[in-house]
N, C-alpha and C positions, 0 to 999 in steps of 0.2 A: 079733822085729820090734816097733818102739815101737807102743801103741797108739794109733789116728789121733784127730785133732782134734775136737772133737764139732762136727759138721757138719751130722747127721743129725737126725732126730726121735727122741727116747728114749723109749717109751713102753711101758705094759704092757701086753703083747699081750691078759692072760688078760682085761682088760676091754674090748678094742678091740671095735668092732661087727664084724662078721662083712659082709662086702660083696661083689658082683660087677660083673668088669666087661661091661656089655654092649657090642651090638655092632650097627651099625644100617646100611643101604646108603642114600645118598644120591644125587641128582643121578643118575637115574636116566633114560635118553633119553627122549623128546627134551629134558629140562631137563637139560642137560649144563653141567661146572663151565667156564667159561672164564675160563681163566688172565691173570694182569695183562700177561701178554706175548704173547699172543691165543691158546693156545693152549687145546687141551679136551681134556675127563676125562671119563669114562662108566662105571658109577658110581666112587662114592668113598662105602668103607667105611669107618664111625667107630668107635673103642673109644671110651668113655664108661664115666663112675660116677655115680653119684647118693646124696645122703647127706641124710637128713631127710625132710619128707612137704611134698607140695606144697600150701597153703591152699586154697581153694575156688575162688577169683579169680585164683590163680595168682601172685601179686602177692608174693611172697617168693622169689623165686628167685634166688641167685646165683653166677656162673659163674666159674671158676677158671681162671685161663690158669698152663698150667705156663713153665716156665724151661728152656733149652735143651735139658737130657737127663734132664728130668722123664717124666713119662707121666701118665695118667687115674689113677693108682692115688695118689690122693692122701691118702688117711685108712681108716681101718678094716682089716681084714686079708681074706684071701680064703680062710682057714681057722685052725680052731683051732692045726693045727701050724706057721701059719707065725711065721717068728721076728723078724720086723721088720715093722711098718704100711705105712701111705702114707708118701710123702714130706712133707705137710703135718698128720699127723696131730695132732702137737700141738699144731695151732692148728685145727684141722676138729673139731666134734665137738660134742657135749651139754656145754653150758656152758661149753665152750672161745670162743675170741676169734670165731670163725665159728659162730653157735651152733644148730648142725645141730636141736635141740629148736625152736627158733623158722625157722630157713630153710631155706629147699632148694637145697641146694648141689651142683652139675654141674661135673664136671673130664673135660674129653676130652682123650686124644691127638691131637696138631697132626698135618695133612698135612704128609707126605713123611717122618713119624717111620716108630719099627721098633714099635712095642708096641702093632701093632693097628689102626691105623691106613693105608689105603692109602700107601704109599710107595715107592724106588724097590727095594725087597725085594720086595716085591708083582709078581706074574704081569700083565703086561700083556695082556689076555684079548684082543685086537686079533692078540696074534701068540705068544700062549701060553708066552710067556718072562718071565724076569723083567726086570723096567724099565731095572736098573742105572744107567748116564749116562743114558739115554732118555727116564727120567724129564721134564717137562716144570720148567720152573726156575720155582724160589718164590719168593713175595714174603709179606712177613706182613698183605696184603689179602688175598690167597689163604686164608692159614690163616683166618682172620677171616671169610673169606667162610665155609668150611664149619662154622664153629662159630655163624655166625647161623642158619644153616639147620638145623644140629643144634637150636637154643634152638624154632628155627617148627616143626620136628618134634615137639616134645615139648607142643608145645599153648601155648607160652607168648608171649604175645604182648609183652611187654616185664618187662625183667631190673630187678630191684631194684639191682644192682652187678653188675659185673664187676671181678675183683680180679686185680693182678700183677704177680711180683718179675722184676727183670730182662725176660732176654727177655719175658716173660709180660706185664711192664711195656710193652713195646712195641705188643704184643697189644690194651692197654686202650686203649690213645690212639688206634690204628687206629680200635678198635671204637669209640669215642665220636664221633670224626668222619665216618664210612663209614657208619656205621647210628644215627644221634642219637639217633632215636626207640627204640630201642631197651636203651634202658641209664637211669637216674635216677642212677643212681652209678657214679664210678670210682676205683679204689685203686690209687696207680700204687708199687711200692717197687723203691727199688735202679734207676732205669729212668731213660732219657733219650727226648729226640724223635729222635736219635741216637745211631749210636755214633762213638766217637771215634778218630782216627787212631792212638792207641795200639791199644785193641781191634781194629781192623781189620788192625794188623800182627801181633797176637798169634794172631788167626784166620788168616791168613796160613801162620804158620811151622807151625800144627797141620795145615793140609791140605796142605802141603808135606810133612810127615811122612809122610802116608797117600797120596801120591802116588808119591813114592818108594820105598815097602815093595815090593820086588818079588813080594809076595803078593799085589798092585791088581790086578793084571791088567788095567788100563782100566775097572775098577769091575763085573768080569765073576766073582766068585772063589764064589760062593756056594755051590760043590759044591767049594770048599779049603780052603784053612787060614783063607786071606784075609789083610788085612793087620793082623794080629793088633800086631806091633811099633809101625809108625808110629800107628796107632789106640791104642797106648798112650803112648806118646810125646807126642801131638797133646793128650790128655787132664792130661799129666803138669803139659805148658806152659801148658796153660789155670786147671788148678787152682792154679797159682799165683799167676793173678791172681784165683781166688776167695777168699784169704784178706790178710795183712795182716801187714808188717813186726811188729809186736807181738807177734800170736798166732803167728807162726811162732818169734819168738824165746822166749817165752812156753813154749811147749811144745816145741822140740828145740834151740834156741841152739844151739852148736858140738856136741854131747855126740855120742860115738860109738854106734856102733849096736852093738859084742857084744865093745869092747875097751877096755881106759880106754888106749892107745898105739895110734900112729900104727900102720898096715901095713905104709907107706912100697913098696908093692907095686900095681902098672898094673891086675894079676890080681883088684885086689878091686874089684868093681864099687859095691856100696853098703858105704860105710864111715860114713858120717853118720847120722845116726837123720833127717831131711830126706829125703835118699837113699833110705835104705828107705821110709821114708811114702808118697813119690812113685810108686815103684814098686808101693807097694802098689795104690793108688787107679787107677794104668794098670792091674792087670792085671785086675784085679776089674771096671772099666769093660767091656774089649774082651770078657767074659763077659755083658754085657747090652746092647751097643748096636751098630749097624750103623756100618760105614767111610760108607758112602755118605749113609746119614741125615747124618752128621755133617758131608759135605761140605756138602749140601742147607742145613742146616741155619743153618751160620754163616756161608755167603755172602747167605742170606735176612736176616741181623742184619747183617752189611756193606750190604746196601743201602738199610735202609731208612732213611729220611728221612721224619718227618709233615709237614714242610712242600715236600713236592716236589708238583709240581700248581701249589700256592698261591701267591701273592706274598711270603707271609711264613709263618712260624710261627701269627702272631697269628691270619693270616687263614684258617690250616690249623683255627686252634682253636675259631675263630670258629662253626666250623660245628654244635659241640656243645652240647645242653643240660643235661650232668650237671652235679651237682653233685661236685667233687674233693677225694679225699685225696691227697696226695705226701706220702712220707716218705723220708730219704736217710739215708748213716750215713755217720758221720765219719771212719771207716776205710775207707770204698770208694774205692779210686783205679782201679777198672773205669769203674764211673758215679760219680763225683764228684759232690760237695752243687752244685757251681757248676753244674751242667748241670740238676738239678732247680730251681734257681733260676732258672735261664733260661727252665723251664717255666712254674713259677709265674708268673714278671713277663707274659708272655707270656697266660696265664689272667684276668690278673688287668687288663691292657690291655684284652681285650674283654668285661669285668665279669662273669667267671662265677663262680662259689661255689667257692672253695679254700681248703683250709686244709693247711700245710704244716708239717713237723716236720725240725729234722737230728736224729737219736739218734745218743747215741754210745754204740759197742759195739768192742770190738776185733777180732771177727773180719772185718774185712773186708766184700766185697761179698757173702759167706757168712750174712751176720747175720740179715736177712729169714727165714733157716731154723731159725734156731739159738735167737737170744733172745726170747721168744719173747712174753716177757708185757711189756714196753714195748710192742713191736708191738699185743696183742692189747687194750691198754690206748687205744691211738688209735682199733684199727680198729672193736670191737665196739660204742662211741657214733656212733663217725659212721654204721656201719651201722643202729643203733639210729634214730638222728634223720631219716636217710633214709629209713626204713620207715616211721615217725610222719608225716613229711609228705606222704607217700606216699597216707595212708590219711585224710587231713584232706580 
């Protein structure tokens, strides 16, 4: 099997911090969560990490919104033998881009995920079953709400930054206009106020996928197999809009996977080193993530819109007082540079403090994870500059 793309964070365990994740119950009756679609939740359990030491003032603190099928486990490891970090570890850490020695950095799993966080996996303690469809439907003011409430639990009463790629991206923009006071900074990467009719059709064919897997069972399978195939499937089709004509050719062009000749045979399922790749990444996925999170999940990024409510974008944006990082990459035809643009002009209409960047990187909408030191080269001063006049 070829080996896959570097996607991931590459880092050496034997010096990673050693980390846990905790675990905290929120929105505990009568302060019950009520849903953007008027519904409510009693309580709502959060996984969470925490990396670095909080200042005296509390006034260093910054919160990480993960990406789709991220989790809280963003940096460090959670024992000596494990063999891979966080997911953002190479940019989390002592003198890295986010510099865990000077900030205190908080990554929670989003409601309605699998990794800790109440979701529709989660025993609905109402009627002692699990949630499955019942689950109550998400909005990413939802997730945003219990991630402010996480931040008011932890004693902190306004975030230095809130940072984040893609979906996470979405996350930051919510948070800057839903809670203003709340945030002095935001880092929006790889992210729109939107997503776009392509992304919405690509999200589409993946829960098409998972709908059809006759292991669905109507989202009831969680004592079966489940739907292990369309759950790979659903991931295969996604993943391809995380990377980028370039690095795909870049790294497997036409070349076979275990023949220098054709098969010319129906019976060979992966003949492409593409083919395998793809296959790899489904199967390895449906090994750590739930069918139903995932429905949850990318119908919550189809709907959102930050200017819904508002008369405009502008006026949506209007409502914030962070000061903004955007940066876009010139290979992402997920979020395209034109739609951070749109952001920008739109920031910069109701005269708030932006500074924008396009990098260009070939992997794609992938990049935010991958390249790491352009990124940590933007993010680390404006985090820097932010906390300086923070403390003027």
């Amino acid at each position: 099997m070829s080996a896959p793309l570097q996607e991931e964070p590459i880092s050496d365990t034997r010096s990673a911090e050693i980390v846990q994740t905790q675990f905290v119950d929120l929105f505990q009756s009568p302060n019950v969560l009520k849903f953007a679609n008027g519904e409510t939740l009693s309580p709502v359990r959060v996984a969470y990490e925490t990396y670095g030491t909080l200042n005296s003032d509390a006034s260093n603190a910054i919160f990480i919104c993960h990406a789709l099928t991220g989790d809280a486990h963003a940096a460090g490891i959670h024992s000596t033998t494990d063999r891979k970090p966080g997911w953002w570890d190479n940019f989390i850490g002592p003198g890295k881009g986010i510099d865990t020695s000077k900030y205190f950095v908080i990554c929670a799993n989003v409601l309605g995920g699998c990794q800790g966080t109440t979701g529709p996996g989660c025993v609905n303690p109402e009627t002692g079953k699990r949630f499955c469809l019942t689950f109550p439907f998400l909005t990413i003011r939802d997730v945003v709400t219990v991630h402010s409430e996480l931040v008011r639990h932890l004693g902190i009463r306004q975030l230095l930054a809130v940072v984040g790629g893609s979906l996470g991206g979405m996350q930051v923009l919510e948070w800057a206009i839903l809670f203003p006071d709340q945030l002095k900074a935001a880092v929006v990467l790889a992210s729109a106020p939107n997503l776009s009719a392509q992304g919405i059709a690509f999200n589409a064919v993946g829960r098409r996928a998972i709908y059809a897997d006759p292991g669905f069972a109507n989202g009831d399978y969680y004592d079966s197999e489940g739907p292990r195939y369309g759950l790979a499937l659903a991931r295969m089709v996604a993943h391809i809009t995380y990377l980028s004509e370039d690095s795909i050719e870049l790294k497997f062009g036409r070349r076979l996977q275990d023949s220098d000749q054709f098969a010319f045979s129906m019976q060979k399922e992966t003949e492409f080193q593409i083919e395998s790749y793809l296959h790899y990444q489904g199967k390895r996925f449906v090994q750590r993530f739930d069918a139903n999170s995932y429905l949850y999940l990318t119908r919550m990024m189809d709907y959102f819109d930050l200017a819904e409510g508002f008369a405009s974008l502008e006026a949506a944006l209007a409502q914030t007082k962070a000061r903004f990082l955007v940066a876009s990459y010139d290979t992402d035809w997920l979020f395209p540079t034109s739609q951070s643009r749109e952001l920008v002009s739109a920031l910069l209409h109701v005269r708030r403090h932006v500074s924008f960047v396009e990098l260009r990187c070939p992997f794609g909408h992938d990049s935010f994870l991958i390249d790491i030191d352009p990124l940590a080269a933007l993010v680390s001063p404006f985090l820097d500059r932010a906390f300086d006049a923070a403390s003027v």
